[in-house]
PDB file of N, CA, C and O in Angstrom:
ATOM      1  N   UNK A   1      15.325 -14.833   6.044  1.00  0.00           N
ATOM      2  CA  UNK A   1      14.333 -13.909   5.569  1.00  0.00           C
ATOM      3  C   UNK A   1      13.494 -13.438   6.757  1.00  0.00           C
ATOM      4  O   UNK A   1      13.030 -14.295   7.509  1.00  0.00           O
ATOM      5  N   UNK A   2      13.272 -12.194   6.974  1.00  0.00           N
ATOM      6  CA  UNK A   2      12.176 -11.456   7.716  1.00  0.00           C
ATOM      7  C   UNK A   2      10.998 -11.762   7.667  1.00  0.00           C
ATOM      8  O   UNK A   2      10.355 -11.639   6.624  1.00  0.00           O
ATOM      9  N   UNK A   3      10.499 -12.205   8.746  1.00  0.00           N
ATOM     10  CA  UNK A   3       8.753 -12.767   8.560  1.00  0.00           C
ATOM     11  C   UNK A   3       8.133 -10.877   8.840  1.00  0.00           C
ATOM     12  O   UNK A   3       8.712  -9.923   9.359  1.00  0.00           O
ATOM     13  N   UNK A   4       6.725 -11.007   8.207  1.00  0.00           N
ATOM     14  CA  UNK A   4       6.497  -9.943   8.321  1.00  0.00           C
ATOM     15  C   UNK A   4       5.275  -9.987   9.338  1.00  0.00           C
ATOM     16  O   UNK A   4       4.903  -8.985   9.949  1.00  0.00           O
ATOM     17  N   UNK A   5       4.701 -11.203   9.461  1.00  0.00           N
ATOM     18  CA  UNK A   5       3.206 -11.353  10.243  1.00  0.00           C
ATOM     19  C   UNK A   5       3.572 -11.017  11.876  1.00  0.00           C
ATOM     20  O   UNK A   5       2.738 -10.419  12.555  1.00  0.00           O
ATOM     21  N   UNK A   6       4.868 -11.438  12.453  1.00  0.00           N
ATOM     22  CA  UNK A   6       4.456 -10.705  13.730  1.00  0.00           C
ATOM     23  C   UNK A   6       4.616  -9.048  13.954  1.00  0.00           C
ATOM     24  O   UNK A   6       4.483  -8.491  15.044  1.00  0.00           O
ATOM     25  N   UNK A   7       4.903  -8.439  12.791  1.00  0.00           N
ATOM     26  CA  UNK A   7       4.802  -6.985  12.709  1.00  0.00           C
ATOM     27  C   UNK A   7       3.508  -6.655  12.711  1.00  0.00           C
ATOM     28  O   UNK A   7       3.051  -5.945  13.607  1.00  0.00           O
ATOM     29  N   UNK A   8       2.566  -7.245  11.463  1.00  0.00           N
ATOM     30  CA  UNK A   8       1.095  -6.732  11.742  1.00  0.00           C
ATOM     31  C   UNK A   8       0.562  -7.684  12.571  1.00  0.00           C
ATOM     32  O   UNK A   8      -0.476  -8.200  12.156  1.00  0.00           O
ATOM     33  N   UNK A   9       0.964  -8.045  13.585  1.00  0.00           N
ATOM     34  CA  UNK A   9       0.429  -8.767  14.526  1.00  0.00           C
ATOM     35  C   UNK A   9       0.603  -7.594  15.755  1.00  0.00           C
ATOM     36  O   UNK A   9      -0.302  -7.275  16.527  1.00  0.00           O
ATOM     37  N   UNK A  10       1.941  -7.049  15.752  1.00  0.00           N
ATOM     38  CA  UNK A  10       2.073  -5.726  16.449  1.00  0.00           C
ATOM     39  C   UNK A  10       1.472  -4.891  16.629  1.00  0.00           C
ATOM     40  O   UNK A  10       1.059  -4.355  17.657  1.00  0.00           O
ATOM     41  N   UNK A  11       1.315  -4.602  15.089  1.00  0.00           N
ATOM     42  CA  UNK A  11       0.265  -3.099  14.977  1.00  0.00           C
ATOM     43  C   UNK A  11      -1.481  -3.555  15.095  1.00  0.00           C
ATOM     44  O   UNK A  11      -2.391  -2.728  15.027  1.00  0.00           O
ATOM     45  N   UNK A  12      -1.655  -4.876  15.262  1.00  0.00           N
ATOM     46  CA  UNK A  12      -3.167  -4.899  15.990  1.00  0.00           C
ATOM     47  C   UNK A  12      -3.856  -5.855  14.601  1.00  0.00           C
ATOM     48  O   UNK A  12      -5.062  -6.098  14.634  1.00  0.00           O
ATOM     49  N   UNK A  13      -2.996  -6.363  13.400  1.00  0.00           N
ATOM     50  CA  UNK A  13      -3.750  -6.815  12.595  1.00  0.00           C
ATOM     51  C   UNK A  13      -3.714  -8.438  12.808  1.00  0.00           C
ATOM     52  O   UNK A  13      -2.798  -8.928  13.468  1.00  0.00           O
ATOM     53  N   UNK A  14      -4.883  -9.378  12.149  1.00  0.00           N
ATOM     54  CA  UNK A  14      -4.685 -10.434  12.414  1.00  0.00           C
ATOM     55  C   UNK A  14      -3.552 -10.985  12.099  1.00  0.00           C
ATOM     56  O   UNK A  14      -2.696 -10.251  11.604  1.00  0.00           O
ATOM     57  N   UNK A  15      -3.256 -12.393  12.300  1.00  0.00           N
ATOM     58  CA  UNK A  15      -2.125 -12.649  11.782  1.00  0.00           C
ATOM     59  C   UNK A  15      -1.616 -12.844  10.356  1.00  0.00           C
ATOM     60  O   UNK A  15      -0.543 -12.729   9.763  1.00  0.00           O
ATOM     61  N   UNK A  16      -2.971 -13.219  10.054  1.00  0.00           N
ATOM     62  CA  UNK A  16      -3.258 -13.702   8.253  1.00  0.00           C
ATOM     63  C   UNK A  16      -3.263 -12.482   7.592  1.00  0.00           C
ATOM     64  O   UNK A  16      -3.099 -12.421   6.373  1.00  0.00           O
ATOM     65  N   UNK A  17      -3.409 -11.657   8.182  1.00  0.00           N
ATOM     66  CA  UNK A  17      -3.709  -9.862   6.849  1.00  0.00           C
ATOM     67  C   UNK A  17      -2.647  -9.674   5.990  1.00  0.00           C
ATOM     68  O   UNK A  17      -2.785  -9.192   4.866  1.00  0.00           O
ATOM     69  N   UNK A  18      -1.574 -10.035   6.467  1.00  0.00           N
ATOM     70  CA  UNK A  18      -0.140  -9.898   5.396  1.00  0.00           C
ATOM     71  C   UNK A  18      -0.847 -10.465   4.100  1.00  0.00           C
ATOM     72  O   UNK A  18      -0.890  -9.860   3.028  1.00  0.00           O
ATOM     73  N   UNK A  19      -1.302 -11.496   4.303  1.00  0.00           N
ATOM     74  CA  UNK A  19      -2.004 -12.337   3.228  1.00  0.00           C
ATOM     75  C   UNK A  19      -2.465 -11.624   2.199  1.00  0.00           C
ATOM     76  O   UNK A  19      -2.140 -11.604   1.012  1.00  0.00           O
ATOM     77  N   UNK A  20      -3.565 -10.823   3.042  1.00  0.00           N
ATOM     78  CA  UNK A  20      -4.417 -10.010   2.187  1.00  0.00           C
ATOM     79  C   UNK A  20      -3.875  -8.415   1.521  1.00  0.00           C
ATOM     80  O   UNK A  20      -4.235  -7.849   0.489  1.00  0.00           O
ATOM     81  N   UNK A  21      -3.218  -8.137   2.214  1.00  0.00           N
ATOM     82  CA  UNK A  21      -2.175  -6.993   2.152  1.00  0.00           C
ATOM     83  C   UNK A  21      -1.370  -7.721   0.626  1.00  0.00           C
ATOM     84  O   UNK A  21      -1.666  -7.418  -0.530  1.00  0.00           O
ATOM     85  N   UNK A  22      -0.444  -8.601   1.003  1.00  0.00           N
ATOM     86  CA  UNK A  22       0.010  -8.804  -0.804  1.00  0.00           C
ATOM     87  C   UNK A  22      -0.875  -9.198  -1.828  1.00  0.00           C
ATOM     88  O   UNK A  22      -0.632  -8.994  -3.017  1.00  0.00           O
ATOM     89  N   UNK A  23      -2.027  -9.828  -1.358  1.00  0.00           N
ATOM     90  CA  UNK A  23      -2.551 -10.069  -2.173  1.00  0.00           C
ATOM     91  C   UNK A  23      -3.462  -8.733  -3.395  1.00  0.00           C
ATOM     92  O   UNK A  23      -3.602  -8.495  -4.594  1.00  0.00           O
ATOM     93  N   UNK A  24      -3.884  -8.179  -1.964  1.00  0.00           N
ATOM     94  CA  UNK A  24      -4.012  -6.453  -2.920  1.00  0.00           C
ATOM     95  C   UNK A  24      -2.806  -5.699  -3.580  1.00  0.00           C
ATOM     96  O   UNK A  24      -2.976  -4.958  -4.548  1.00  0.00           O
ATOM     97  N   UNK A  25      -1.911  -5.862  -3.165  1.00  0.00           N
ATOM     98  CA  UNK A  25      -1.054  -4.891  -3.775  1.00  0.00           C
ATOM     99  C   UNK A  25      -0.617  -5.695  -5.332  1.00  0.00           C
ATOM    100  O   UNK A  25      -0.489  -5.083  -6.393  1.00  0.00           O
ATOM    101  N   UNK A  26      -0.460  -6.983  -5.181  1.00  0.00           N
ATOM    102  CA  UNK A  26      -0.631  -8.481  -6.333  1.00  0.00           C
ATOM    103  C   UNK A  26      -1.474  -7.592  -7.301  1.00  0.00           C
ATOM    104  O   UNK A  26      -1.127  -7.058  -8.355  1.00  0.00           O
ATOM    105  N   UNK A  27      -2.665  -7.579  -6.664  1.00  0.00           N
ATOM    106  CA  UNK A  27      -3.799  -7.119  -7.609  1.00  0.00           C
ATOM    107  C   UNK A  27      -3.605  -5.517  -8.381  1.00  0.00           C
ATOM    108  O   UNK A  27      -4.030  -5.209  -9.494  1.00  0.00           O
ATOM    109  N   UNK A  28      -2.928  -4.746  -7.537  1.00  0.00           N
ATOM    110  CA  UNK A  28      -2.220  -3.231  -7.836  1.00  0.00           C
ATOM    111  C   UNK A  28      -1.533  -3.627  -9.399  1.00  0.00           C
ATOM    112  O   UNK A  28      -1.781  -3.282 -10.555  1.00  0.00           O
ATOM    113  N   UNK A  29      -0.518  -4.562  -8.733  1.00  0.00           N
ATOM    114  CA  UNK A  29       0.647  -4.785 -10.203  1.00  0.00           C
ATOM    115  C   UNK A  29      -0.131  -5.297 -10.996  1.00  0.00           C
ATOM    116  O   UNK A  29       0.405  -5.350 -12.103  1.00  0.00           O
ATOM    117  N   UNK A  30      -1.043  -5.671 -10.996  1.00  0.00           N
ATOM    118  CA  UNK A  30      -1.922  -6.699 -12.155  1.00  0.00           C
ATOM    119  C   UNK A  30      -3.070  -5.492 -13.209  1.00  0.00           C
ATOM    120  O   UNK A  30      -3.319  -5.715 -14.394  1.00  0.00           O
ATOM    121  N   UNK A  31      -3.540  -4.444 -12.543  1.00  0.00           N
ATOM    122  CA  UNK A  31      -4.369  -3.632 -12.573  1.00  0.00           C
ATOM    123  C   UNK A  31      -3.459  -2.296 -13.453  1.00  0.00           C
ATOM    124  O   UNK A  31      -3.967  -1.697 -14.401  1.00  0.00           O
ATOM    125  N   UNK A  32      -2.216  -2.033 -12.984  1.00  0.00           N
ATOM    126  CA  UNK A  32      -1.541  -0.563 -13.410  1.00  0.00           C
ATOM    127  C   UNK A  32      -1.506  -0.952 -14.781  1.00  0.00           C
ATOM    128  O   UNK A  32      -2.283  -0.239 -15.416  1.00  0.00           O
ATOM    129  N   UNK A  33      -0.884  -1.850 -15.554  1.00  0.00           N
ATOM    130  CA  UNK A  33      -0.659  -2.474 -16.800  1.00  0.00           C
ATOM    131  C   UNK A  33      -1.394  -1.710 -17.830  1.00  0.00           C
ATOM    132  O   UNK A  33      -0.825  -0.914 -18.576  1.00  0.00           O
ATOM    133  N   UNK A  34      -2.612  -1.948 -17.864  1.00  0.00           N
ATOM    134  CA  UNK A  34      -3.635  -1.773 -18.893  1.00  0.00           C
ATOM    135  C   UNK A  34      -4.207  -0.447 -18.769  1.00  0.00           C
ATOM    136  O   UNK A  34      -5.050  -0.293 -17.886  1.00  0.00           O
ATOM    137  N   UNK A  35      -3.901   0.508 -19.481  1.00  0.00           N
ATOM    138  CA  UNK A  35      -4.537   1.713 -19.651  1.00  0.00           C
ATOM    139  C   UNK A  35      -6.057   1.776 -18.808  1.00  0.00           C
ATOM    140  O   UNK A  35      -6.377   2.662 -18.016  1.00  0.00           O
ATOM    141  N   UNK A  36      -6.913   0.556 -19.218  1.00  0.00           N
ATOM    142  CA  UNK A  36      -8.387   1.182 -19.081  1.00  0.00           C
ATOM    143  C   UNK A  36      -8.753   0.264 -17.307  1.00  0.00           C
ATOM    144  O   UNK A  36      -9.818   0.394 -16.702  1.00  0.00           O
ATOM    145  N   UNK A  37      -7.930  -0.332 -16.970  1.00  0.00           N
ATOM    146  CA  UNK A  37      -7.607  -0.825 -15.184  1.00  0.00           C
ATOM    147  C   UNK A  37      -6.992  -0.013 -14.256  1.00  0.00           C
ATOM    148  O   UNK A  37      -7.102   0.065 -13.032  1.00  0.00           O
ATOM    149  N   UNK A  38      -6.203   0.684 -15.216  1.00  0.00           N
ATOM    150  CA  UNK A  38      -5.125   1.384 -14.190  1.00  0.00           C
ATOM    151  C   UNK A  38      -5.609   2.381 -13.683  1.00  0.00           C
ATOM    152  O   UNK A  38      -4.650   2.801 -13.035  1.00  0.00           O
ATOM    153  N   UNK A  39      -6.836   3.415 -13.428  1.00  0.00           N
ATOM    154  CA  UNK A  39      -7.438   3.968 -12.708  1.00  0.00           C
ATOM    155  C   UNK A  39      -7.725   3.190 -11.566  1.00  0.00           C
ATOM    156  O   UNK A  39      -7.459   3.720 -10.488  1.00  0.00           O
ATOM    157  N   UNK A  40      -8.062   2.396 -11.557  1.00  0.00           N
ATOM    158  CA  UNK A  40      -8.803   1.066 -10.441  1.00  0.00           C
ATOM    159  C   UNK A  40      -7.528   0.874  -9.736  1.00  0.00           C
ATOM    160  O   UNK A  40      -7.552   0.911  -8.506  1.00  0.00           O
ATOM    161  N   UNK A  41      -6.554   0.699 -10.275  1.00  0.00           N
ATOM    162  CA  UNK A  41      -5.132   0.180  -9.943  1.00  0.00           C
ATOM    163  C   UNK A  41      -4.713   1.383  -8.484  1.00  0.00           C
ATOM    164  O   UNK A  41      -4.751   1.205  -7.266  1.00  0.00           O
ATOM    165  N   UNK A  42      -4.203   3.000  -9.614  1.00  0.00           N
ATOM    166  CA  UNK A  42      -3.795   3.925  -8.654  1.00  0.00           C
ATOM    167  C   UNK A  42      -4.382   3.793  -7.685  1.00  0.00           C
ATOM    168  O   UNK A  42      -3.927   3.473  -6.586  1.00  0.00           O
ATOM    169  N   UNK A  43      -6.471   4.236  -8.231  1.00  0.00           N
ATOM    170  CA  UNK A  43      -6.978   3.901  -6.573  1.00  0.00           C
ATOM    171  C   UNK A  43      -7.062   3.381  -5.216  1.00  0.00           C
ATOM    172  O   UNK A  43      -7.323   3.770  -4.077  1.00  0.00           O
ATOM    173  N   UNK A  44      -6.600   1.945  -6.074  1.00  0.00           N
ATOM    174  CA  UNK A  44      -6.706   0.828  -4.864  1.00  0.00           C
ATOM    175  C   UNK A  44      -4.796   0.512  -3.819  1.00  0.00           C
ATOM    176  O   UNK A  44      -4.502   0.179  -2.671  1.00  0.00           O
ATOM    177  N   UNK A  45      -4.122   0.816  -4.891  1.00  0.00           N
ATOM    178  CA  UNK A  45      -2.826   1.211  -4.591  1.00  0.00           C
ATOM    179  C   UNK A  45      -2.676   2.456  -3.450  1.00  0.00           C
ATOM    180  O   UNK A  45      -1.892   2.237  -2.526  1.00  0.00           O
ATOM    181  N   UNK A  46      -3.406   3.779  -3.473  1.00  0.00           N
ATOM    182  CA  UNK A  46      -3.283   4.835  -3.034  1.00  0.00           C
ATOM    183  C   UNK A  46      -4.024   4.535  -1.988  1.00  0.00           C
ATOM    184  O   UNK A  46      -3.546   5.136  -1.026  1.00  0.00           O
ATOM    185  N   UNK A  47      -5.243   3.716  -1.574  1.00  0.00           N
ATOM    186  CA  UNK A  47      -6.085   3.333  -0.408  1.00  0.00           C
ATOM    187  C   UNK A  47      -4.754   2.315   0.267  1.00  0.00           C
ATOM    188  O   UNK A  47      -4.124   2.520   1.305  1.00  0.00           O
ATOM    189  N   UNK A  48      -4.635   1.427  -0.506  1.00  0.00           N
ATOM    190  CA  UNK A  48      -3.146   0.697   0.557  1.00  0.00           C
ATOM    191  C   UNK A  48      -2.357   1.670   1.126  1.00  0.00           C
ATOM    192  O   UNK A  48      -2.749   2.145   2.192  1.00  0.00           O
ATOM    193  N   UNK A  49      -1.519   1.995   0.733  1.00  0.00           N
ATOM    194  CA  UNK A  49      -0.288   2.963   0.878  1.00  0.00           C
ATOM    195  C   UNK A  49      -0.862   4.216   1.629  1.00  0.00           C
ATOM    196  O   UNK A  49      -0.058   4.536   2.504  1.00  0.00           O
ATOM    197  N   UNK A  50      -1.987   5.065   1.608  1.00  0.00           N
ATOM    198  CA  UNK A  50      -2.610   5.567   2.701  1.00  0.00           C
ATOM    199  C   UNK A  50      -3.192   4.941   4.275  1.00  0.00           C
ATOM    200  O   UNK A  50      -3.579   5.611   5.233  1.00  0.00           O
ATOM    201  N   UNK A  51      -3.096   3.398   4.152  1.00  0.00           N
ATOM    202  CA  UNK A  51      -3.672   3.033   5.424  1.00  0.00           C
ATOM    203  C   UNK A  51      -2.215   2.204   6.046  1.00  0.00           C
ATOM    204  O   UNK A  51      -2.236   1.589   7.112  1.00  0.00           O
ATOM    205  N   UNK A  52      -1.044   2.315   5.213  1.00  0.00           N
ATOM    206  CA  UNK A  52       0.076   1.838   5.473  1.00  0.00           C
ATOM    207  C   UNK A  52       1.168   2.788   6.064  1.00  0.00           C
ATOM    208  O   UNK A  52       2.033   2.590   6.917  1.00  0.00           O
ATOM    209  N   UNK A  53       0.812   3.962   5.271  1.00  0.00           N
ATOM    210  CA  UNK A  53       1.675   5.345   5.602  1.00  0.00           C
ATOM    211  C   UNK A  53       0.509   5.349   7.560  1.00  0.00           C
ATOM    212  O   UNK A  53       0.989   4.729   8.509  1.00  0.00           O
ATOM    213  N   UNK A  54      -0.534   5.925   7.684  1.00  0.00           N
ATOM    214  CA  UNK A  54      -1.352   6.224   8.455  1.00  0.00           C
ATOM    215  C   UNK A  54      -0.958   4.616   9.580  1.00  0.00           C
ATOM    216  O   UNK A  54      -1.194   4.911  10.752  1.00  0.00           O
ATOM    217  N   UNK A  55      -0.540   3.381   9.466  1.00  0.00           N
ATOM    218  CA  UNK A  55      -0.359   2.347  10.880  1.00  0.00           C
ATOM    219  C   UNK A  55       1.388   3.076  10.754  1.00  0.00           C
ATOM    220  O   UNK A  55       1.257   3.823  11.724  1.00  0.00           O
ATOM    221  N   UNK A  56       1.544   3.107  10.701  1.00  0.00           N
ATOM    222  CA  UNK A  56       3.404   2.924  11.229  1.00  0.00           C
ATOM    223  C   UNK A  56       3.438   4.559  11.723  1.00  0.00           C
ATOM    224  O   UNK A  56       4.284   4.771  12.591  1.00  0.00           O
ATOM    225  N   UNK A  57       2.649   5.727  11.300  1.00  0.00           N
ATOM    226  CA  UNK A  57       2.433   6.910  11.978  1.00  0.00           C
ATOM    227  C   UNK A  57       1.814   6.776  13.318  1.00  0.00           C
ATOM    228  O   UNK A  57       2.180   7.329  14.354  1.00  0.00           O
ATOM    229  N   UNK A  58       0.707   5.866  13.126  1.00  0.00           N
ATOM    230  CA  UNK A  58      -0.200   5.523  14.505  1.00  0.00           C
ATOM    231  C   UNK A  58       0.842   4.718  15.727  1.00  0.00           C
ATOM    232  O   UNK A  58       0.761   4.774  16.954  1.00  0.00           O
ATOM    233  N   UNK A  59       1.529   4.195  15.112  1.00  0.00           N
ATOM    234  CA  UNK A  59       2.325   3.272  15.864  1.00  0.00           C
ATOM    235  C   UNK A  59       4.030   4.080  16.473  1.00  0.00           C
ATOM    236  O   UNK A  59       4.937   3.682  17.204  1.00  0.00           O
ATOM    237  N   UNK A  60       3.800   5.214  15.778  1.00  0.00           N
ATOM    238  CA  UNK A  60       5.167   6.003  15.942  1.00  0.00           C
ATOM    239  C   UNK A  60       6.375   5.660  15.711  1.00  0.00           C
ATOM    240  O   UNK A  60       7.325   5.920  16.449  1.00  0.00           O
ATOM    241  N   UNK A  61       6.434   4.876  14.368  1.00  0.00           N
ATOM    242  CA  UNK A  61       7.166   4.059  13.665  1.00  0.00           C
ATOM    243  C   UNK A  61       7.583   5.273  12.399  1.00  0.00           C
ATOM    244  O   UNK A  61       7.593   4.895  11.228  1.00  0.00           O
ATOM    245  N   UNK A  62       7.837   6.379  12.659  1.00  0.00           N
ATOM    246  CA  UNK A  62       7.485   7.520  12.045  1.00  0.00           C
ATOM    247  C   UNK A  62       8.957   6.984  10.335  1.00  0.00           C
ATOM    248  O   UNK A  62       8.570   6.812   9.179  1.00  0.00           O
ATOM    249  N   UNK A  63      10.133   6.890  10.687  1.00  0.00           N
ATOM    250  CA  UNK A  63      10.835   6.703   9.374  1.00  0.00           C
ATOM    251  C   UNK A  63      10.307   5.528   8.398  1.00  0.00           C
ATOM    252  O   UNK A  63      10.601   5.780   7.230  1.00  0.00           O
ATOM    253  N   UNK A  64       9.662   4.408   8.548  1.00  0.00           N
ATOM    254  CA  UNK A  64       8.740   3.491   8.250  1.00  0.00           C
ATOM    255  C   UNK A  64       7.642   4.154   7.216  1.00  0.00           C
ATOM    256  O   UNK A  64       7.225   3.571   6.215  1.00  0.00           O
ATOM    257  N   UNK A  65       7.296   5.312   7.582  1.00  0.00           N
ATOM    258  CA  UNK A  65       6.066   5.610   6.950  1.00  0.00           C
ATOM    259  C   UNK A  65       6.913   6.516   5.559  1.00  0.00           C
ATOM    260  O   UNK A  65       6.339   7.405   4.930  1.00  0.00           O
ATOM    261  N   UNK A  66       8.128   6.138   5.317  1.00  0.00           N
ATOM    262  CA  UNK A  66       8.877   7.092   4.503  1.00  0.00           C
ATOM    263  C   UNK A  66       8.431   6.309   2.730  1.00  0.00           C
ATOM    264  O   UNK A  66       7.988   7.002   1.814  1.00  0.00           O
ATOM    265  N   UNK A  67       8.654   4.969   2.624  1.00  0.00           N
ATOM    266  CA  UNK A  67       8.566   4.211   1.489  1.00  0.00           C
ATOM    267  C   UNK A  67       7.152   4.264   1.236  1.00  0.00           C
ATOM    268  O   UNK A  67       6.792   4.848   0.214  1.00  0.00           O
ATOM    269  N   UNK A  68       6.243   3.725   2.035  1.00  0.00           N
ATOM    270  CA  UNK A  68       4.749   3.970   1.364  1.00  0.00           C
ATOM    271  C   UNK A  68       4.253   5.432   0.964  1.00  0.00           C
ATOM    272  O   UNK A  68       3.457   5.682   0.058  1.00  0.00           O
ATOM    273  N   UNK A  69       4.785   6.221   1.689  1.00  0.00           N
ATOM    274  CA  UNK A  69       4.751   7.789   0.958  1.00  0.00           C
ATOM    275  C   UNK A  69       5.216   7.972  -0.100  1.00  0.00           C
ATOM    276  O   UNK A  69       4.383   8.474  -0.855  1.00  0.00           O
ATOM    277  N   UNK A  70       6.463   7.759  -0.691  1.00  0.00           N
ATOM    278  CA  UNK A  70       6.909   7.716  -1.968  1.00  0.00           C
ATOM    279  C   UNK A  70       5.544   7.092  -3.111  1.00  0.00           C
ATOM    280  O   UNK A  70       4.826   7.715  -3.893  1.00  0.00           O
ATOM    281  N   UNK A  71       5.597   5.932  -2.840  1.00  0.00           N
ATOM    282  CA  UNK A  71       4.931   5.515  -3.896  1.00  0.00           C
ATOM    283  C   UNK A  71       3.419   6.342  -3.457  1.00  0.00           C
ATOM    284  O   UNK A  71       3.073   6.994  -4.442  1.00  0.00           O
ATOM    285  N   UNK A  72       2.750   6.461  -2.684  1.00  0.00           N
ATOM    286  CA  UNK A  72       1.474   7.183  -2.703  1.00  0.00           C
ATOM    287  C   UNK A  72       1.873   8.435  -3.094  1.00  0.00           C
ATOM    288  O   UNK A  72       1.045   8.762  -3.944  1.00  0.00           O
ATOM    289  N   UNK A  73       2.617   9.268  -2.969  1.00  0.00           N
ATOM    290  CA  UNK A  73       3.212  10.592  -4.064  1.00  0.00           C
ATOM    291  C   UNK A  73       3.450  10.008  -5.509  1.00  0.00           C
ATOM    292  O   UNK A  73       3.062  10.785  -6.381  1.00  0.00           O
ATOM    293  N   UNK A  74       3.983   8.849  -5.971  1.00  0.00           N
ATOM    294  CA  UNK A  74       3.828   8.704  -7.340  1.00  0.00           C
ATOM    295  C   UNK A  74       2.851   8.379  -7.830  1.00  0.00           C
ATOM    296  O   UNK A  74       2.436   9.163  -8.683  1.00  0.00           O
ATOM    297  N   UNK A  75       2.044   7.177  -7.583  1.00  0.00           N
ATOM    298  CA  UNK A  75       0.517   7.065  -7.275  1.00  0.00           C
ATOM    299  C   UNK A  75      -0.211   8.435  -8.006  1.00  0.00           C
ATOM    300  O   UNK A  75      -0.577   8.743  -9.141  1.00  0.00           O
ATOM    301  N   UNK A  76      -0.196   8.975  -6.842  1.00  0.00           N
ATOM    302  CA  UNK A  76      -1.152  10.691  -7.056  1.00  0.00           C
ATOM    303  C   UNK A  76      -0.195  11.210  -8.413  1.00  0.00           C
ATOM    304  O   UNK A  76      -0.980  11.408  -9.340  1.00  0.00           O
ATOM    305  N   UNK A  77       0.844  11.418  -8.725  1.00  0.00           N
ATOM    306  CA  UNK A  77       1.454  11.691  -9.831  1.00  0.00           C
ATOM    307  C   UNK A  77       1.173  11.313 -10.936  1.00  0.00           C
ATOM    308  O   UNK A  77       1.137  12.100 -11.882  1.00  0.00           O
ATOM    309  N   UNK A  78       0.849   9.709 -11.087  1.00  0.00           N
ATOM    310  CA  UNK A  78       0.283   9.100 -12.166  1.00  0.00           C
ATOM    311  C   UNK A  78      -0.976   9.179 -12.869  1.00  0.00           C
ATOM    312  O   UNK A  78      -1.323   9.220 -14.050  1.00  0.00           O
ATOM    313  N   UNK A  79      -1.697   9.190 -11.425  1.00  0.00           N
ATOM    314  CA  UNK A  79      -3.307   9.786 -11.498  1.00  0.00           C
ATOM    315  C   UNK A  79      -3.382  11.259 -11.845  1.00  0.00           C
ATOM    316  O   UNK A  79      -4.471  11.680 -12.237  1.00  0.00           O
ATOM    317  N   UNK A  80      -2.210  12.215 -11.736  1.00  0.00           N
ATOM    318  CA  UNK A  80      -2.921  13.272 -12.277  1.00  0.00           C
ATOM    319  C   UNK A  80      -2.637  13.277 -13.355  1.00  0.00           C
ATOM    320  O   UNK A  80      -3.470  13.878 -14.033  1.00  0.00           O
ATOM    321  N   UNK A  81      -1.670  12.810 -14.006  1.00  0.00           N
ATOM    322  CA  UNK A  81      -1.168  12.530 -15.622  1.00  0.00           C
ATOM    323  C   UNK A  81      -1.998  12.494 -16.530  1.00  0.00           C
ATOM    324  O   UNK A  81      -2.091  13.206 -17.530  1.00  0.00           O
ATOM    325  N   UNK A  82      -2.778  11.429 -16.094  1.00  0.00           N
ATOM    326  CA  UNK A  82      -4.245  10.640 -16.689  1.00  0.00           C
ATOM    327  C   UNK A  82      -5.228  11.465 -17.068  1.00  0.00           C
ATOM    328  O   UNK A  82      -5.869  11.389 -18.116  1.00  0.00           O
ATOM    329  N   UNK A  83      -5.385  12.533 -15.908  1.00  0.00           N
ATOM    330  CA  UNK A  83      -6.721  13.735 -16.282  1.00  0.00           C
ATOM    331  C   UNK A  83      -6.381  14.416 -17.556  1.00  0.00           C
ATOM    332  O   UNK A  83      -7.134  15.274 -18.017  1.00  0.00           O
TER     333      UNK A  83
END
C-alpha cells in the first residue's frame, strides 16, 4: 500500500495532516447523508477539494489536480440542485 504522508510532507504539510485531511473528508461522508447537514457537507467538501485541486497546481503536479476537480464540479452541482 502507498503511504501518503511523505507526499504531504512534499508539498510542505506536516507530517500528521493526512490525519486531518481524512478525517475532514470522514466528516464530508458523514455530513452529505442528511438533507438538513448536507449544505455544511458540500461546503466543507468544496473548501477541501479547492485547497487540494490549488497544492498539486502549486506544486506542478498539474494531472493530479484532475480527481479533486471532478468531485469539486459535482460538489458545486449538488449545491446548486439544493437552491
Amino acid at each position: 500500500m502507498k503511504k501518503v504522508g511523505p507526499e504531504y510532507e512534499r508539498w510542505g504539510y506536516p507530517d500528521w495532516f493526512h490525519f486531518v485531511s481524512g478525517g475532514l473528508e470522514l466528516l464530508v461522508a458523514l455530513l452529505l447523508p442528511a438533507t438538513v447537514t448536507r449544505p455544511l457537507g458540500i461546503a466543507l467538501g468544496g473548501v477541501i477539494m479547492l485547497a487540494a485541486v490549488a497544492t498539486v497546481i502549486y506544486h506542478r503536479e498539474h494531472p493530479r489536480a484532475l480527481p479533486p476537480f471532478i468531485v469539486l464540479v459535482l460538489l458545486a452541482i449538488l449545491g446548486w440542485t439544493m437552491l
